[in-house]
C-alpha positions in Angstrom: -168.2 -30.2 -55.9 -167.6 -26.9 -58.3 -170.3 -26.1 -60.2 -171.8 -28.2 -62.9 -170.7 -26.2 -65.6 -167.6 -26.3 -64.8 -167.6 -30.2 -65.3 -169.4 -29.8 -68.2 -166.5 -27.4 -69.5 -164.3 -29.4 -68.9 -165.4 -32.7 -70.7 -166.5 -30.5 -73.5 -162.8 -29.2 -74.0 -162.1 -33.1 -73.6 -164.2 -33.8 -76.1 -162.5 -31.0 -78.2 -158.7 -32.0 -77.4 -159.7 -36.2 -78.7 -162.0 -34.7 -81.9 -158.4 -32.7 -82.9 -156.3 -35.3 -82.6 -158.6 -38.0 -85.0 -159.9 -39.9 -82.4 -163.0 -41.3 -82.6 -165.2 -43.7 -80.1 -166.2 -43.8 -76.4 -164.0 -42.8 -73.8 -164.7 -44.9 -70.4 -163.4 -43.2 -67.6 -164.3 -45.5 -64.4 -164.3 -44.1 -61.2 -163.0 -46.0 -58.2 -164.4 -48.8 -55.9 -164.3 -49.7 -51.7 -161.1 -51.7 -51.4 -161.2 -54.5 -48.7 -158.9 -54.2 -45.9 -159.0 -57.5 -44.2 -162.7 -58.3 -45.5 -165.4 -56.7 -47.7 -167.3 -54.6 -44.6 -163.6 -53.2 -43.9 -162.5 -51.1 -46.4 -159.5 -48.9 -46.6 -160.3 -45.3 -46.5 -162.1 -44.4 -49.9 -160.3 -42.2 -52.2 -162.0 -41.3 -55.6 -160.5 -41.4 -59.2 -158.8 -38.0 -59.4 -159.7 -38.0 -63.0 -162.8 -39.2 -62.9 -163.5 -35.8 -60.1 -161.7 -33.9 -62.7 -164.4 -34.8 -65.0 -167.4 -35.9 -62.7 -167.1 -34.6 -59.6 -168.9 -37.0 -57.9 -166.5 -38.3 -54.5 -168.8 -42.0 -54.4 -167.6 -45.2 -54.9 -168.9 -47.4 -58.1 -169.4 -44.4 -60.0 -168.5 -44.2 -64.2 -168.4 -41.8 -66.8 -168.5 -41.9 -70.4 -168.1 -39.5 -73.5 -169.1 -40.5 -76.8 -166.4 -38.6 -78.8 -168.2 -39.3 -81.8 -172.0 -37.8 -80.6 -170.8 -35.8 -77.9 -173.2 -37.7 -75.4 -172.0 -37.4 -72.0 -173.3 -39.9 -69.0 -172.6 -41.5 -65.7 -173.3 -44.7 -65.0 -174.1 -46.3 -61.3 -176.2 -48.7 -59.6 -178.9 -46.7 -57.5 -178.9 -47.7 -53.4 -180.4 -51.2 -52.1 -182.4 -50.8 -48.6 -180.2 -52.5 -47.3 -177.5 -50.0 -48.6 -179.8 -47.3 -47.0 -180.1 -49.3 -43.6 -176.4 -49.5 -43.3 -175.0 -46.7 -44.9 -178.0 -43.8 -45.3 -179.6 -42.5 -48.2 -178.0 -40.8 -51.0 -178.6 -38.9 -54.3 -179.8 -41.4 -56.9 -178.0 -41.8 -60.4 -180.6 -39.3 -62.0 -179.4 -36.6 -59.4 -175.7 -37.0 -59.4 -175.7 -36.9 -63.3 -177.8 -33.5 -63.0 -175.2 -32.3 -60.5 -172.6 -32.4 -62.5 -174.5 -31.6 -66.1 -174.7 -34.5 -68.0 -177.3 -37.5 -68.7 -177.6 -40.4 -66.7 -176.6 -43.4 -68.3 -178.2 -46.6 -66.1 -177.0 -48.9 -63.7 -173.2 -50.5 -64.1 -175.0 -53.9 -66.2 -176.3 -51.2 -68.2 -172.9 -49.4 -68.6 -171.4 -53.4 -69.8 -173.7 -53.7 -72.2 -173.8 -50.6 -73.7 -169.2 -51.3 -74.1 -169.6 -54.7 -75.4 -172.0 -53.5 -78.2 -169.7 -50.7 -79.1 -166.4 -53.2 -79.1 -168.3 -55.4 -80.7 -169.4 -53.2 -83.6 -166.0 -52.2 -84.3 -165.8 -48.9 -82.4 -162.7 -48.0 -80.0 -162.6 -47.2 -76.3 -160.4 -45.0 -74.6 -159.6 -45.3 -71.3 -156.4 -44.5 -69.5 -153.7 -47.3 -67.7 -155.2 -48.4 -64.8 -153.4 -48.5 -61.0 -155.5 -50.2 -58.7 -156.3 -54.2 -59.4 -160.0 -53.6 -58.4 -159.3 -51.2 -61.3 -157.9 -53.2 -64.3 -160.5 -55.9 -63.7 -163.3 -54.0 -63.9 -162.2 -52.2 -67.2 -161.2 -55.5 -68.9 -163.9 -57.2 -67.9 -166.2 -54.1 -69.2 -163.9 -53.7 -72.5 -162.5 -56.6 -73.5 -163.5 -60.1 -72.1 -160.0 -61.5 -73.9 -158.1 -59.6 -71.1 -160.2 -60.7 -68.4 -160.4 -64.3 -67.5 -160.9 -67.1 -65.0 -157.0 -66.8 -64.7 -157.2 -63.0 -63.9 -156.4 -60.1 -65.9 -153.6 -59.1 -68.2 -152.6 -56.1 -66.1 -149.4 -55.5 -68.6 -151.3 -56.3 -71.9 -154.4 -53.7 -70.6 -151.9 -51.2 -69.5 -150.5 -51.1 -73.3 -153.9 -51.0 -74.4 -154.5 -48.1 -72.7 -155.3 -45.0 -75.3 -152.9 -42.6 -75.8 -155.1 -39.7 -77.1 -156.8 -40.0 -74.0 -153.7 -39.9 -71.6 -152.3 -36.6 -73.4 -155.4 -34.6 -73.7 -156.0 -35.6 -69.9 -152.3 -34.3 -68.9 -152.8 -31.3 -71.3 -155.9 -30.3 -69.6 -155.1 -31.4 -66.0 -151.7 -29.9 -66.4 -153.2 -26.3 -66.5 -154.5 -25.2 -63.0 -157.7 -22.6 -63.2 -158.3 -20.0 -60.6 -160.9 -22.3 -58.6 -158.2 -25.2 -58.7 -155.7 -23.1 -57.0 -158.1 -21.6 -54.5 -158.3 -25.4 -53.9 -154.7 -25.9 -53.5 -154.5 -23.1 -51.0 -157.1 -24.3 -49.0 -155.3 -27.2 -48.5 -151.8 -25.1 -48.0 -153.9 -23.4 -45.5 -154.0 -27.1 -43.1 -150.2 -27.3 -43.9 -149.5 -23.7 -42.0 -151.3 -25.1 -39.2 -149.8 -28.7 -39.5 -146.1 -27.1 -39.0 -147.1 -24.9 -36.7 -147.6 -27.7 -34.5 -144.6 -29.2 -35.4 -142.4 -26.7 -34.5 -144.7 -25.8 -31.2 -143.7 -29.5 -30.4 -140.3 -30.5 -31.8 -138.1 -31.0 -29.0 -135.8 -33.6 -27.0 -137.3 -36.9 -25.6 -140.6 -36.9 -27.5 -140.8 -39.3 -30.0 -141.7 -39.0 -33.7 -144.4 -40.7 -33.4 -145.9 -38.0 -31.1 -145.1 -35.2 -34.2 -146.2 -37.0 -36.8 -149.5 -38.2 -35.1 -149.8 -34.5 -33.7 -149.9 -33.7 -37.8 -152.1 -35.7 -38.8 -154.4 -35.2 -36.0 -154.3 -31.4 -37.0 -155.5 -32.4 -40.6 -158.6 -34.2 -39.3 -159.4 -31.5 -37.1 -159.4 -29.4 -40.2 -161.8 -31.4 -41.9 -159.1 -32.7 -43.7 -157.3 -36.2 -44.8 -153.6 -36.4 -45.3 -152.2 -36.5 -49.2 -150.0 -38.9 -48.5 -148.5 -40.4 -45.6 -146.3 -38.3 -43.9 -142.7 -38.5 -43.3 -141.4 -37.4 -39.9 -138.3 -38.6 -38.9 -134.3 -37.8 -37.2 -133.3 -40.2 -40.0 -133.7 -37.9 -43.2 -131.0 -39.5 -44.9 -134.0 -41.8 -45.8 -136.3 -40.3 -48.5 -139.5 -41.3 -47.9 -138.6 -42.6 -43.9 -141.9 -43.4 -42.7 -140.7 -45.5 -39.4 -141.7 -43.5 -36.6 -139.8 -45.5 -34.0 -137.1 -42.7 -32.7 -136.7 -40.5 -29.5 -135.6 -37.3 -30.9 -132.5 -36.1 -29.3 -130.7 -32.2 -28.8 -129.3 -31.4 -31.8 -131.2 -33.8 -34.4 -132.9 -32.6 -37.2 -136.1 -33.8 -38.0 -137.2 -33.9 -41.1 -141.3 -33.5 -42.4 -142.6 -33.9 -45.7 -146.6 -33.7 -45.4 -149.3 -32.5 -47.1 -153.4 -32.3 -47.0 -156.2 -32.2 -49.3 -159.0 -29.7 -49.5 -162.8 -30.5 -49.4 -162.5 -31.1 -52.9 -159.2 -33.0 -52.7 -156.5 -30.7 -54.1 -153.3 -31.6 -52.0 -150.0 -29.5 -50.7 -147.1 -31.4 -50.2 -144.4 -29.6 -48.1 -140.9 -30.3 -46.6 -139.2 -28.7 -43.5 -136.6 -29.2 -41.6 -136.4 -28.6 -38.0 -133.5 -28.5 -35.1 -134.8 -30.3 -32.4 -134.3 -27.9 -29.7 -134.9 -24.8 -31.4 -131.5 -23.8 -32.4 -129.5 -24.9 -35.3 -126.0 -26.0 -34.5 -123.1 -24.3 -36.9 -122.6 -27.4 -39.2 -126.4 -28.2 -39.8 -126.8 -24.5 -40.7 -124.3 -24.2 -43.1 -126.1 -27.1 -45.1 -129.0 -26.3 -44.3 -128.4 -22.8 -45.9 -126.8 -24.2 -49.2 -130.4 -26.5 -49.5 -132.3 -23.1 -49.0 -130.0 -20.8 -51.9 -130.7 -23.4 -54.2 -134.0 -24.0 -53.5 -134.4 -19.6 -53.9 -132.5 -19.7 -56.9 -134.6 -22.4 -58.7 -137.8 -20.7 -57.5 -136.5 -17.6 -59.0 -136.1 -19.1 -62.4 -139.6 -20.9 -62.5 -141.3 -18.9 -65.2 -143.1 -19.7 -68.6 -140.9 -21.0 -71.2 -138.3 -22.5 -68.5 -137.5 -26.2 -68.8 -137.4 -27.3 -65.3 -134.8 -29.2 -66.0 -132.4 -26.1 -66.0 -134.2 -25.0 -62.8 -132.8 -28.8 -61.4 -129.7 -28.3 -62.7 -129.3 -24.6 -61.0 -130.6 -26.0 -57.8 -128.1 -28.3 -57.8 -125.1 -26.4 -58.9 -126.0 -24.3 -55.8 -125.7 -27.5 -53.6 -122.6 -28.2 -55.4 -121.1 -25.1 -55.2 -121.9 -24.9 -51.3 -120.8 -28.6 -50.9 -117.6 -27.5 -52.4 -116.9 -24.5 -50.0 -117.6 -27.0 -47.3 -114.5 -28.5 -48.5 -116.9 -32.2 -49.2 -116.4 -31.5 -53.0 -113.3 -30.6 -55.3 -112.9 -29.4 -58.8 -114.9 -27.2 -61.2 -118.2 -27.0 -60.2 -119.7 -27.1 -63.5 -117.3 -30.6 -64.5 -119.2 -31.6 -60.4 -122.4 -31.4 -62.0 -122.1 -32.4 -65.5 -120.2 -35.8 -64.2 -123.2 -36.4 -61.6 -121.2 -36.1 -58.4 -123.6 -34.3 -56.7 -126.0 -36.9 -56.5 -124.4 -38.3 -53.8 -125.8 -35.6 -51.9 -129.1 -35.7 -54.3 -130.4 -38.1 -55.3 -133.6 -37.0 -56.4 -135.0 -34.7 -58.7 -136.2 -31.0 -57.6 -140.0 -31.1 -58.3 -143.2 -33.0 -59.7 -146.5 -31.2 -60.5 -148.8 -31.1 -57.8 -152.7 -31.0 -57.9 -155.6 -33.7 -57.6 -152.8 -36.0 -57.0 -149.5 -35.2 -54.5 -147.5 -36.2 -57.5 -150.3 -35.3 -60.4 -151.1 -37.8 -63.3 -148.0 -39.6 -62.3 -149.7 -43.0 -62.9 -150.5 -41.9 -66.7 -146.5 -41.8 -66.8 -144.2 -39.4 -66.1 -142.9 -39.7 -69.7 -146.1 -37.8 -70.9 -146.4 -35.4 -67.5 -143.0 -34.5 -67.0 -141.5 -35.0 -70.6 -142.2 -34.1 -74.1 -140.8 -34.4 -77.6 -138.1 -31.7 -76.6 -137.2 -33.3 -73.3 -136.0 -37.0 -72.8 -135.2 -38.6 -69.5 -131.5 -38.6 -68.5 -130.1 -42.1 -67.4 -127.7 -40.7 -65.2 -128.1 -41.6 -61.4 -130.1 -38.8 -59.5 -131.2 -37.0 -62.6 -132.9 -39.8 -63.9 -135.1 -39.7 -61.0 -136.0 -36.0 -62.2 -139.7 -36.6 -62.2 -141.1 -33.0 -63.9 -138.6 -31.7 -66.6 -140.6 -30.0 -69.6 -141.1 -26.8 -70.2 -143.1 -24.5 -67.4 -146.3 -23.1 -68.9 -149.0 -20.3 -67.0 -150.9 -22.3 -64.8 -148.8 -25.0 -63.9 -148.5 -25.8 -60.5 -145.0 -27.7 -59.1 -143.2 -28.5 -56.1 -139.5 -27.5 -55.2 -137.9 -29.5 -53.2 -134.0 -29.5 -53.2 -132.1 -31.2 -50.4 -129.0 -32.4 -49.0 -128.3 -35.8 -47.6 -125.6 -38.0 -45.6 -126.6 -41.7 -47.1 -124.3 -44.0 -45.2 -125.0 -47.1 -47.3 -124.2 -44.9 -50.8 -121.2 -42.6 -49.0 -119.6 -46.5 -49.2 -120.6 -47.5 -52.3 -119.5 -44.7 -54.5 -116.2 -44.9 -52.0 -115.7 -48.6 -52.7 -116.6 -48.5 -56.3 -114.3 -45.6 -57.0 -118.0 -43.4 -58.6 -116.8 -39.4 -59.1 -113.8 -40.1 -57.0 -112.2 -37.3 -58.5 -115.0 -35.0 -56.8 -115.5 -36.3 -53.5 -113.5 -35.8 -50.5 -114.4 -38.9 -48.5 -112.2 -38.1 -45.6 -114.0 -35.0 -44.6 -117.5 -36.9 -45.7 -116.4 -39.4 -42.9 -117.3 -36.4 -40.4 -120.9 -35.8 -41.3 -121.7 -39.5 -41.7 -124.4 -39.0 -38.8 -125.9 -36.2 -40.2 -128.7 -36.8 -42.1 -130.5 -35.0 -44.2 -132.1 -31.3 -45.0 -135.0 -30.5 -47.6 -137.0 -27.7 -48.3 -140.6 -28.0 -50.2 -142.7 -25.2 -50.9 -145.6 -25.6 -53.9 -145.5 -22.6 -56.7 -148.0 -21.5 -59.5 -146.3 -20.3 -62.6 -147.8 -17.1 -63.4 -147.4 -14.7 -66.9 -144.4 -13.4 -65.4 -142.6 -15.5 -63.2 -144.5 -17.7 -60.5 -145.2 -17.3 -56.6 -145.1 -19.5 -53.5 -148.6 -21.0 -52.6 -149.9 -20.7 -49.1 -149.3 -18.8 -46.4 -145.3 -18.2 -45.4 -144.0 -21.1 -43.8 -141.1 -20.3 -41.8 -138.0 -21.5 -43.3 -134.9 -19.7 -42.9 -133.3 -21.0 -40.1 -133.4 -17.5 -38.4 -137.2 -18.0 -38.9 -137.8 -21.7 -37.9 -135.6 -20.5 -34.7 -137.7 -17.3 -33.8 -141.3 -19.7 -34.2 -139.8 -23.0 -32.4 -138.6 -20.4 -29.5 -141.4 -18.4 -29.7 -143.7 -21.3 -28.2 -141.9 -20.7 -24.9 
């Protein structure tokens, strides 16, 4: 944990953010609970609330927190171990002890916390909470909150969802969105596990292992680290697939494997980073000329990122890069800016070039990326690839984002937009027939927006392809 005051600043600029807006009431922030895999004594691996850490601290399941906007009391609520909860699982601190550690009053035992809600409803006075994600999750808050929304039926996940306080979800992504110096050591810390993660990789990326060796040569390194993964990682030959996690194929001489991984730090801050490597060590002609069009774009967006910048124009620069390239390549025609206005390079991506990282890989996303990655000055584009732009406000000091432009051979969409006649003006699918086993290429570093531009997290990664050549031959 930081130190208690800093969770006690930060529920007290909380409580500041909800008193400015007119709020008024208890805000219940619940913290998460074991999830049965197969049965209750076989859980899934635990992972906490990250806004309940944000807030709390505490990394325990059955844990709750609660700020009265209207006193300012601040509490946590949990039920104390059973012995048979010590005979199973060890001793812990007790709810009078976590509360201390992170500098507020303890509040009682969960029965306690459900009474003390039900009065407060029932007197008239509002809670806040924020829309829940997990099942486990919605139950427990309607059945804490508002016995209407739970029943013997189950709960009204929709219904709670639009319940859900929207105060309370944009002073959380106004506060969370702003990264202090101990959050980013955080992040580094866990960039840190990264360097070592693809430095395996590219020790180990060549012909007839399988990807199931790399990827579980990854992860292993993040346990060895002390470390869990941020989210599962992608390693795969097949990067025409986004988010490809079949581990099935024999890498080959001249593939290109593709891995998008990340860790957390002690205090679960997460990286998330792409590269792409030749299997073999060398890149051929063809995969470097893409591969160097993904990496201009991604340089050019990178040097953009500053405060003030919508990352939107950042996208839209990444991708006139690609374009431009794509066009050189002779797999585009026309005006590159007409390319790009009409949407024609989302053949090649489909996705958007960054989300904000932090306590989540993609952070706050389940409080909707219409309040964390839009505002009143930025609305979300329907067109295809740009609508999948999750992050496109306005950079401010402190934010932290990914960027993550690539370049991708999609069989199944090369035909559709074919058959369909989609940008056919643009696209010259006789020479697209040629790279229809390519794949795909991304790039993924994490950056902090600083007062005068922003920087690249972490220690270098190599990712030129002079650089990822040098590394993969130097473990010869």
């Amino acid at each position: 944990m930081f130190s208690a005051a800093t969770y006690a600043e930060r529920r007290a600029a909380l409580l500041a953010r909800l008193k400015e807006s007119g709020a008024t009431g208890i805000v219940f922030l619940p913290g998460n609970v074991e999830v049965a895999l197969n049965y209750d004594a076989n859980s899934y691996p635990f992972r906490q609330d990250s806004t309940f850490l944000y807030y709390f601290g505490h990394d325990q399941a059955g844990l709750n927190g609660t700020v009265d906007i209207d006193s300012g009391d601040m509490r946590l609520w949990g039920d104390d171990l059973s012995m048979d909860d010590i005979i199973w699982s060890g001793p812990k601190p007790d709810i009078a002890e976590r509360a201390e550690r992170c500098a507020c009053s303890a509040g009682g035992n969960n029965s306690a916390l459900v009474s003390m809600l039900h009065a407060a409803k029932k007197s008239g006075r509002t809670i806040h909470f924020l829309p829940p994600y997990r099942i486990s999750s919605a139950h427990w808050v309607a059945y804490c909150i508002d016995e209407q929304l739970s029943t013997k039926s189950g709960t009204d996940i929709s219904a709670l969802k639009q319940a859900s306080s929207l105060p309370l979800i944009q002073a959380v992504v106004a506060q969370r969105s702003v990264k202090t110096i101990e959050e980013v050591t955080e992040m580094e810390k866990a960039l840190g596990i990264s360097y070592a993660m693809y430095s395996k990789a590219m020790e180990l990326a060549r012909a007839g292992l399988g990807e199931r060796c790399i990827a579980a040569a990854i992860d292993s390194t993040v346990a060895l680290g002390g470390s869990r993964n941020s989210f599962t990682t992608i390693c795969t030959v097949r990067g025409e697939v986004l988010h490809n996690h079949d581990y099935s194929n024999i890498m080959h001489q001249g593939d290109l494997l593709l891995i998008d991984s990340g860790a957390e730090s002690d205090l679960h801050y997460a990286s998330d980073i792409t590269r792409t490597l030749p299997v073999g060590g060398l890149f051929s002609s063809r995969q470097k000329d893409v591969y160097s069009l993904v990496l201009k774009a991604q340089q050019t967006a990178i040097g953009m990122a500053a405060p003030g910048v919508a990352y939107r124009d950042c996208h839209f620069a990444a991708v006139t890069c690609i374009a431009s390239g794509l066009k050189d390549m002779g797999l585009l025609r026309g005006n590159v800016d007409d390319i790009v206005r009409e949407g024609a390079h989302a053949l090649f991506m489909p996705h958007g070039l960054g989300h904000m990282i932090g306590l989540d890989v993609h952070d706050m996303e389940h409080l909707g990326e219409e309040h964390v990655g839009y505002d009143e000055t930025c609305t979300r584009s329907a067109q295809f690839g740009l609508r999948s732009l999750r992050f496109a406000r306005r950079l401010r000091t402190g934010f932290t984002v990914t960027v993550e432009p690539g370049c991708y051979f999609i069989p199944a969409l090369m035909d559709k937009w074919k058959a369909e006649g989609i940008c056919k003006d643009f696209i010259n699918h006789d020479a697209l027939e040629h790279f229809r086993d390519f794949g795909g290429i991304r790039i993924e570093d994490d950056i902090l927006v600083t007062d005068s531009g922003c920087r690249i997290l972490g220690r270098p990664i190599p990712k030129t392809p002079e650089g990822i050549e040098a590394r993969m031959h130097a473990r010869s």
